[in-house]
BAGU-867813 format. One record per residue (C-alpha): residue number from 1; residue in one letter; chain; x, y, z. Coordinates in steps of 0.5 Angstrom, whole numbers, plus 2048, in hexadecimal, padded with zeros to 3 digits. Example, Ala and Ser with C-alpha at 12.3 -4.5 7.8 and 13.67 -1.06 7.14 Angstrom:
# BAGU-867813
  num  residu  chaine   c1   c2   c3
    1       A       A  819  7F7  810
    2       S       A  81B  7FE  80E
END
This chain:
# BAGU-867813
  num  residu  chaine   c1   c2   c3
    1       X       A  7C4  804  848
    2       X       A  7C1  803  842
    3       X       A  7C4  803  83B
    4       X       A  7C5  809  837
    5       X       A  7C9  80C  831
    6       X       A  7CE  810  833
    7       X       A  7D5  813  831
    8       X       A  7DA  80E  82D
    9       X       A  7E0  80E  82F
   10       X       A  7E5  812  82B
   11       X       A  7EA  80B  828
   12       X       A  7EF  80F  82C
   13       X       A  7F5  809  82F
   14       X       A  7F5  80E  835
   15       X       A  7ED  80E  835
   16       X       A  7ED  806  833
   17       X       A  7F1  803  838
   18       X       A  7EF  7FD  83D
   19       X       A  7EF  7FF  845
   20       X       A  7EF  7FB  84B
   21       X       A  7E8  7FC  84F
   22       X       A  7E4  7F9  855
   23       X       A  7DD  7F8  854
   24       X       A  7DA  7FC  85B
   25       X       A  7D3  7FA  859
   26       X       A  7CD  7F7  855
   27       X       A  7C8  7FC  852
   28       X       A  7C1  7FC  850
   29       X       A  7C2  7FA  848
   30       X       A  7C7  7F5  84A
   31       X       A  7CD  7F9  849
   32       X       A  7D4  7F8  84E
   33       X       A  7D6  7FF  850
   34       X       A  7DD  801  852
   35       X       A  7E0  807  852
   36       X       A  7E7  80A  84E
   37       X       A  7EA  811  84E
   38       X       A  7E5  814  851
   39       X       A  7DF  811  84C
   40       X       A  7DA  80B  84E
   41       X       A  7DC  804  849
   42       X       A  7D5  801  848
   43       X       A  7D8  7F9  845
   44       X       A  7D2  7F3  843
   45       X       A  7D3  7ED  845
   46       X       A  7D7  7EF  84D
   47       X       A  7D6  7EC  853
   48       X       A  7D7  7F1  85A
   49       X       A  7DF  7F0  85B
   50       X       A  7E1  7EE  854
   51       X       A  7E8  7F1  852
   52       X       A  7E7  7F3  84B
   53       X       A  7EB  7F4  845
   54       X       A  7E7  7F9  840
   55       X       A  7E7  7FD  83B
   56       X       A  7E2  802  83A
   57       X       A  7DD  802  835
   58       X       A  7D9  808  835
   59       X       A  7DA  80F  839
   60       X       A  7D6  814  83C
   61       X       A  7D8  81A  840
   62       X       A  7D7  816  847
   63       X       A  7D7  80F  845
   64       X       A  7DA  80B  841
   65       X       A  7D8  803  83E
   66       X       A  7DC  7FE  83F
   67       X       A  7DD  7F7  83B
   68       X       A  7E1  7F2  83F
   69       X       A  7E7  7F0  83C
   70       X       A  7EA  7EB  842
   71       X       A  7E8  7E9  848
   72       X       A  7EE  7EA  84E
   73       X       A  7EB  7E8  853
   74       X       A  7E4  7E5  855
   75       X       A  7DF  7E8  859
   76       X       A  7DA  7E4  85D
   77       X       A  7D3  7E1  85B
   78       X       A  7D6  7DF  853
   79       X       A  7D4  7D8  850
   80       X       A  7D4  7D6  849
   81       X       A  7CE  7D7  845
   82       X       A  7CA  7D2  843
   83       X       A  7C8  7D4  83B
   84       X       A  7CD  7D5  836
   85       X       A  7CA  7DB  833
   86       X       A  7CC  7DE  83A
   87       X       A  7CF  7E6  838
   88       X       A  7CC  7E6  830
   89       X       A  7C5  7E5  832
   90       X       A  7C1  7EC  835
   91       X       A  7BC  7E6  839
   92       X       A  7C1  7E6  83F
   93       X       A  7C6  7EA  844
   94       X       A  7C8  7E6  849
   95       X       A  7C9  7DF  847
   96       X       A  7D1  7E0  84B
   97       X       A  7CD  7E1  852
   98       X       A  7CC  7DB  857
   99       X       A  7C4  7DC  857
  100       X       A  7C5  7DE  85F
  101       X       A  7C9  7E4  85D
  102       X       A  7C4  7E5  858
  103       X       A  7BE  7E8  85D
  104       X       A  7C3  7EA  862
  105       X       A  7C4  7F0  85D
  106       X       A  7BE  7F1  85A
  107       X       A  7BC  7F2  862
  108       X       A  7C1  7F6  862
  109       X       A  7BF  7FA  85C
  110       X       A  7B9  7FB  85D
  111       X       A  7BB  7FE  864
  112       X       A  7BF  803  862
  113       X       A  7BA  805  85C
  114       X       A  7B5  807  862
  115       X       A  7BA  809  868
  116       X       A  7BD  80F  862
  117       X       A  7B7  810  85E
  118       X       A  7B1  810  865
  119       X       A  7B5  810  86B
  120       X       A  7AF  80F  870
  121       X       A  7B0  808  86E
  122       X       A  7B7  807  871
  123       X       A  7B3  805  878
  124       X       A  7B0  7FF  874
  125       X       A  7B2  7F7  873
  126       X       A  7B2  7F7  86B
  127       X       A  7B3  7EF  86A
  128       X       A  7B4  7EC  863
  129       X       A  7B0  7E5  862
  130       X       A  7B4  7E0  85F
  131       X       A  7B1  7DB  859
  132       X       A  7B1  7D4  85B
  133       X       A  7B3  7D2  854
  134       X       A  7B8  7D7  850
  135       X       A  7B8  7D4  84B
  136       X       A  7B3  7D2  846
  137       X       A  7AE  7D6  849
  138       X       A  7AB  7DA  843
  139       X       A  7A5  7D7  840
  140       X       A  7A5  7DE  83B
  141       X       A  7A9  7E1  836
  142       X       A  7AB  7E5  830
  143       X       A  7AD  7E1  82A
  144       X       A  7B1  7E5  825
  145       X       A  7B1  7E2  81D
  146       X       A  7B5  7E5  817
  147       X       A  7B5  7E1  810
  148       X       A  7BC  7E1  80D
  149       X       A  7BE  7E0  805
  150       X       A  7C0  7DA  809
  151       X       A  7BC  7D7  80E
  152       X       A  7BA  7DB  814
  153       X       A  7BC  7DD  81B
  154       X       A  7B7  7DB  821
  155       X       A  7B8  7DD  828
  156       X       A  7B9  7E4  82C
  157       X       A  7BD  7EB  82B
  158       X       A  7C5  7EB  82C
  159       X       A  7C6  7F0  832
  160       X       A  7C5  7F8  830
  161       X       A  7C4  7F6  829
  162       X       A  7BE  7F4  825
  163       X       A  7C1  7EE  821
  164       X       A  7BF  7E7  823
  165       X       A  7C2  7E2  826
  166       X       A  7C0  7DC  824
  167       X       A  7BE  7D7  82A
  168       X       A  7BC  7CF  82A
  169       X       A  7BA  7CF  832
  170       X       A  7B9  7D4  838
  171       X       A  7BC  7D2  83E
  172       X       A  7B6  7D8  841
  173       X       A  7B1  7D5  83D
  174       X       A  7AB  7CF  840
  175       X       A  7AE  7C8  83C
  176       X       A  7A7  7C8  839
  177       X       A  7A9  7D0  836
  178       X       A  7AF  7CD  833
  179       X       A  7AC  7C8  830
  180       X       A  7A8  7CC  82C
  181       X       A  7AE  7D0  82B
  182       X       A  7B0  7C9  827
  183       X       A  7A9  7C8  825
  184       X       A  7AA  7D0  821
  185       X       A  7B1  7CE  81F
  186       X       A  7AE  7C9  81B
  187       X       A  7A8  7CD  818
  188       X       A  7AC  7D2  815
  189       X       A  7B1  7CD  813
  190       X       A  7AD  7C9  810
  191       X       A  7A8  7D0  80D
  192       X       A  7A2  7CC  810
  193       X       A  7A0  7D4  813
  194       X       A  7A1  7DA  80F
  195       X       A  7A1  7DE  815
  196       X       A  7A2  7E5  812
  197       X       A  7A5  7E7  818
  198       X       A  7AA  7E9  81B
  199       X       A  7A9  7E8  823
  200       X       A  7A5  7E3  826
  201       X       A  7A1  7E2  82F
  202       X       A  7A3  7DC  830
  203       X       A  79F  7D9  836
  204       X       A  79D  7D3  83A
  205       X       A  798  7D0  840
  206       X       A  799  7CB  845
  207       X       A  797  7C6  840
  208       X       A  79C  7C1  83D
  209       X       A  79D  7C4  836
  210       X       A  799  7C9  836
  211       X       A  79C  7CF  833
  212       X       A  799  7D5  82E
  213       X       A  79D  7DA  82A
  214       X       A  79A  7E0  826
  215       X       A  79D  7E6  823
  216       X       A  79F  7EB  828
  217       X       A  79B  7F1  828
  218       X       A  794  7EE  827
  219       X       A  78E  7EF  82B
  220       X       A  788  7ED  827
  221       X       A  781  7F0  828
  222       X       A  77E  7EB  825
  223       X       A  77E  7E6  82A
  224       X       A  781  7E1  82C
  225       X       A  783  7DF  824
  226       X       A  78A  7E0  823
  227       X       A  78C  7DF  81C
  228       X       A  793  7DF  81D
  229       X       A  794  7DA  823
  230       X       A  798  7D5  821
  231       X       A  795  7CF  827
  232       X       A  798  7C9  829
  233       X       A  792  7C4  82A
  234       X       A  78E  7C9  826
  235       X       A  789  7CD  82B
  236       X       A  789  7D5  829
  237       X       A  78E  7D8  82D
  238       X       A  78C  7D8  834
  239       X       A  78F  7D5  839
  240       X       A  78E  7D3  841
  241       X       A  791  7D6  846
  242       X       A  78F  7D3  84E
  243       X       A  792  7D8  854
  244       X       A  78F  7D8  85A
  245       X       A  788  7D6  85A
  246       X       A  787  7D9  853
  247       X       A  788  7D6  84C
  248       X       A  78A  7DB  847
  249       X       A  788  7DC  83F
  250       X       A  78F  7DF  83C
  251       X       A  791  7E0  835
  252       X       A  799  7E1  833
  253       X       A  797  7E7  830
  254       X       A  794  7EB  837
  255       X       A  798  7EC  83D
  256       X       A  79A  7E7  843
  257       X       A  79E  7E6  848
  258       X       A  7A4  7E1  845
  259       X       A  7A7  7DE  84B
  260       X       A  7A3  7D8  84D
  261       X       A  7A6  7D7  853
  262       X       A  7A4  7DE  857
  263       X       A  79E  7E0  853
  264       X       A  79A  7DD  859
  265       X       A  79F  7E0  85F
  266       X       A  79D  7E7  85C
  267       X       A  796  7E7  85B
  268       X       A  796  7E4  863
  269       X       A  79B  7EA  864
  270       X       A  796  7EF  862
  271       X       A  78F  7EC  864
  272       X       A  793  7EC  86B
  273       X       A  795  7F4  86A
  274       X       A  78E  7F4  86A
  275       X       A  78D  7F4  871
  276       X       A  78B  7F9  875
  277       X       A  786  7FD  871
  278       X       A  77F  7FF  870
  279       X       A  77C  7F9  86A
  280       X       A  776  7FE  866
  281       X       A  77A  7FF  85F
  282       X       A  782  7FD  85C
  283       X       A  784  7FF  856
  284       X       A  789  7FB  852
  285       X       A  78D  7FF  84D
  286       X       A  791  7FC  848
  287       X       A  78C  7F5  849
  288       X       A  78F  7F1  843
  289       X       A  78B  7EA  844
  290       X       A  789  7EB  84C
  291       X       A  78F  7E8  84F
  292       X       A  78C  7ED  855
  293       X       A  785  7EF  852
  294       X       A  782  7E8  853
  295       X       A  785  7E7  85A
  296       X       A  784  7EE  85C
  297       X       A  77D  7EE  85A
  298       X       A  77B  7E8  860
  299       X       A  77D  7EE  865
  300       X       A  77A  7F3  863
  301       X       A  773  7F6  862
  302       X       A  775  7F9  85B
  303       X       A  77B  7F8  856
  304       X       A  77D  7FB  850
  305       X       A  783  7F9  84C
  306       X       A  786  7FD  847
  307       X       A  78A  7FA  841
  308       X       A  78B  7FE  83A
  309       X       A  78C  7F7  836
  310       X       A  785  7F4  833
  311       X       A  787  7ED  833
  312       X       A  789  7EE  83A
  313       X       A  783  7F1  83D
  314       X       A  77F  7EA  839
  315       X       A  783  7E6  83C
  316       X       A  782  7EA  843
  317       X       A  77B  7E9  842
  318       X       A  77B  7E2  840
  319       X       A  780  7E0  846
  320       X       A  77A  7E5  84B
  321       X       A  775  7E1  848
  322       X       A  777  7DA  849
  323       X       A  779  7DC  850
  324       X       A  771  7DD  851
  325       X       A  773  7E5  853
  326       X       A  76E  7EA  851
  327       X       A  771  7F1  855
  328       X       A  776  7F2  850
  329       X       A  776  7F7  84A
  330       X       A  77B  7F7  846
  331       X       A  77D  7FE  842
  332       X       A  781  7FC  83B
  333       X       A  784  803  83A
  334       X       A  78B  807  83B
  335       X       A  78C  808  843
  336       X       A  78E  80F  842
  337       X       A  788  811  83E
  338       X       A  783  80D  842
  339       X       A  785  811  848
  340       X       A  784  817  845
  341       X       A  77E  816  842
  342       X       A  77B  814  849
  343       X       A  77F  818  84E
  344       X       A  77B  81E  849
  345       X       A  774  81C  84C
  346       X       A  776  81B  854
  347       X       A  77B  818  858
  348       X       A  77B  810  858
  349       X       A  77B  80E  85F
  350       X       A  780  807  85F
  351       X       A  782  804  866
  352       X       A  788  801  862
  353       X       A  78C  802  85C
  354       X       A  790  7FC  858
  355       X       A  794  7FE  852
  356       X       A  799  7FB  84E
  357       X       A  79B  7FF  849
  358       X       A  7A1  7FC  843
  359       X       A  7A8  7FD  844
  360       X       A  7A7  805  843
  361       X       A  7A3  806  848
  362       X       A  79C  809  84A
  363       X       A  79E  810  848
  364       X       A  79E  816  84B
  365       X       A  796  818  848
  366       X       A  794  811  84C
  367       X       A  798  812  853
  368       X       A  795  81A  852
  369       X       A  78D  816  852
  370       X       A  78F  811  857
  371       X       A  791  817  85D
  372       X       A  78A  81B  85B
  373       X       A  786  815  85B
  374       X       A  78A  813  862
  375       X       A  788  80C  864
  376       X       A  78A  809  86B
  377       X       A  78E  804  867
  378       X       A  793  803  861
  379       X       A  797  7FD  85F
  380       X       A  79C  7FE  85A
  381       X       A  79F  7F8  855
  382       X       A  7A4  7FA  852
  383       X       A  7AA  7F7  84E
  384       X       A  7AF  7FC  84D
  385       X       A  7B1  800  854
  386       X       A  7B2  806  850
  387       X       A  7AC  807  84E
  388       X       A  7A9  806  854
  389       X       A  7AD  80B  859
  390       X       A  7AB  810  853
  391       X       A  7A4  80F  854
  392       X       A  7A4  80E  85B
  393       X       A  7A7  814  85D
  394       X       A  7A2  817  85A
  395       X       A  79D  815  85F
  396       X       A  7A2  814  866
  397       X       A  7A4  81B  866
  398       X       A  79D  81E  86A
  399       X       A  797  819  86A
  400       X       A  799  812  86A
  401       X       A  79F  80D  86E
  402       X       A  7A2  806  86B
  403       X       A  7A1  801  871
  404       X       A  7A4  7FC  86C
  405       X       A  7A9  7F9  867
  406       X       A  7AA  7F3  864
  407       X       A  7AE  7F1  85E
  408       X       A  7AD  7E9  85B
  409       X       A  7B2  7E7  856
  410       X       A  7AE  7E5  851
  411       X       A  7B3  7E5  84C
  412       X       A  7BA  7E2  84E
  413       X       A  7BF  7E2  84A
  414       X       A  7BE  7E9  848
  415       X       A  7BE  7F0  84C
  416       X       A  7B6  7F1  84B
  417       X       A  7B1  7EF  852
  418       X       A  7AB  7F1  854
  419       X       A  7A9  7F6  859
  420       X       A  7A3  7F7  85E
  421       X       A  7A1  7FC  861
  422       X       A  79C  7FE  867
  423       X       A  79A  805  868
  424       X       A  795  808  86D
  425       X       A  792  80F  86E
  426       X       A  794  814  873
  427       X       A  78F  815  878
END
């Protein structure tokens, strides 16, 4: 359930006083729910089994929002959260469950979301792939930065609010990342960089001390020239990532997966998807930097990528180049307006579709394109279930079957995970 602005409570003493609730379940948005009256309670920070004394917060016709005021009797899967901003800071949902508990839930989630929204789904195994390393696994992030009449406030967003709590280290954070949220602290201290900002993409490679910042939002079209690139060892904010048996060029202002510990598993989990299918033309949308592109372009006779950035598509073809691959060809437009533009001179015959659209999803004018150019394959990435069962149900319901789902929890610590999904024509 995700976060909206519902009905205040009336300050009532009979519409505000505390109750005593069960946590039945943990559901996607990270909220316990239990049940009261009649009404469905949704409670952050529960565990499945935690006894709760709560006071309402905001209320609606069906449900009610909930902040703990005691716990009464713990529920399993708690533990002590490692960061004292634990509960103030928007970054983390669930730092007071055991990390086993975690992805237990997350694959129960995920379960649940496409058992209700795509019953044929029911007869499949839907795993959930741990991380190795749930902690300091995040080698990108968003950087929040307000200028005080006194001093100034560094760090990310307070839960459901836009004020910033300030932050000196991240326990998500790489160590190379926390360093230069240090090295920043000083700067801006000091006023040694007029940043003129008030968001800052903040990433780091492998490398030892290798980490870039520069003004979120960026994407510059002069290439790779970045005048607001704040640089540690100098160089001009690009940075190399190496997964699989490709070295990456990624600036902190383009995407890029942020979990340095299953980039790999998941590249290896589609280009495995990929099998069986016929291997004249694949079509990347939503390509980024060519995560997908430049693997996928060793198979197939003919790749095309499909990226709305121009920094993105630069780098892409920078990383395609240095990878001496020559059959791909990189389309820097809106995949929406791209396939409509094509789809209105011909239908494009792609064997295999990949796509990894952003936390909205593809959209209804993309997955209506995709049926009508019906490629033998699809493989959906997606970070939000949601969004996902929404475009999918648009293409399971006649023409296509899901053979496959996986989530891999690149976010621990939190309720988000990434979803993979394989789809293949009916005959």
């Amino acid at each position: 359930m995700t976060e909206t602005k519902g009905e205040r409570l009336k300050p009532r003493k009979s519409a505000m006083r505390e109750f005593e609730v069960e946590i039945d379940k943990i559901v996607y948005g990270g909220f316990g729910l239990a049940r009261y009256r009649g009404k469905v309670i949704f409670v952050p920070f529960a565990a499945p089994g935690d006894r709760l004394l709560v006071r309402p917060v905001e209320q609606k016709k069906h449900f009610i929002r909930a902040e703990t005021v005691a716990l009464l009797s713990p529920g399993k899967g708690r533990a002590a959260p490692r960061c004292p901003h634990f509960g103030r800071c928007g970054g983390c949902q669930w730092q007071h469950l055991d990390y086993p508990t975690q992805v237990e839930l997350k694959r129960q989630i995920l379960e649940e979301i496409f058992h209700h929204r795509l019953p044929e789904t029911k007869r499949l195994p839907i795993r959930m792939k741990a991380c190795a390393q749930p902690y300091e696994y995040r080698s990108r992030t968003r950087l929040q930065v307000r200028r005080l009449k006194a001093g100034f406030r560094l760090g990310f967003y307070r839960r459901q609010s836009h004020h910033v709590e300030d932050v000196k280290n991240c326990p998500l954070l790489r160590p190379t990342l926390n360093e230069a949220l240090t090295s920043i602290r000083e700067a801006v201290a000091q006023d040694r960089w007029n940043l003129g900002a008030k968001e800052l993409a903040l990433a780091c490679s492998e490398d030892p001390e290798c980490w870039r910042a520069v003004r979120a939002g960026l994407d510059l079209d002069d290439g790779f020239s970045d005048p607001e690139a704040i640089n540690h060892n100098g160089g001009q904010g690009i940075l190399h990532r190496r997964v699989g048996q490709f070295t990456f060029l990624v600036s902190p202002s383009v995407f890029f997966q942020v979990n340095d510990f299953l980039v790999a598993d998941l590249v290896d989990t589609v280009i495995d998807l990929v099998e069986p299918c016929k291997r004249e033309a694949a079509l990347d949308l939503f390509s980024g930097v060519g995560l997908f592109s430049l693997p996928l372009a060793r198979q197939f006779h003919r790749m095309v990528a499909v990226e709305n950035s121009p920094m993105a598509c630069r780098l892409c073809a920078e990383n395609a180049s240095a990878a001496g691959i020559q059959n791909l060809r990189i389309a820097n437009a809106d995949v929406t307006a791209w396939m409509k533009a094509v789809g209105s001179v011909s239908v494009p015959a792609y064997d295999l579709m990949v796509l990894d659209p952003p936390r909205v999803g593809a959209g209804l004018d993309v997955m209506r394109r995709i049926e009508e150019w019906a490629p033998e394959t699809i493989i959906h990435v997606s970070c939000d279930p949601q969004t996902l069962a929404r475009d999918l149900a648009m293409l399971t319901r006649r023409d296509y079957r899901i053979d496959f789902v996986m989530g891999l929890d690149f976010f621990p610590q939190t309720y988000h995970f990434e979803t993979v999904v394989r789809l293949k024509r009916r005959q």
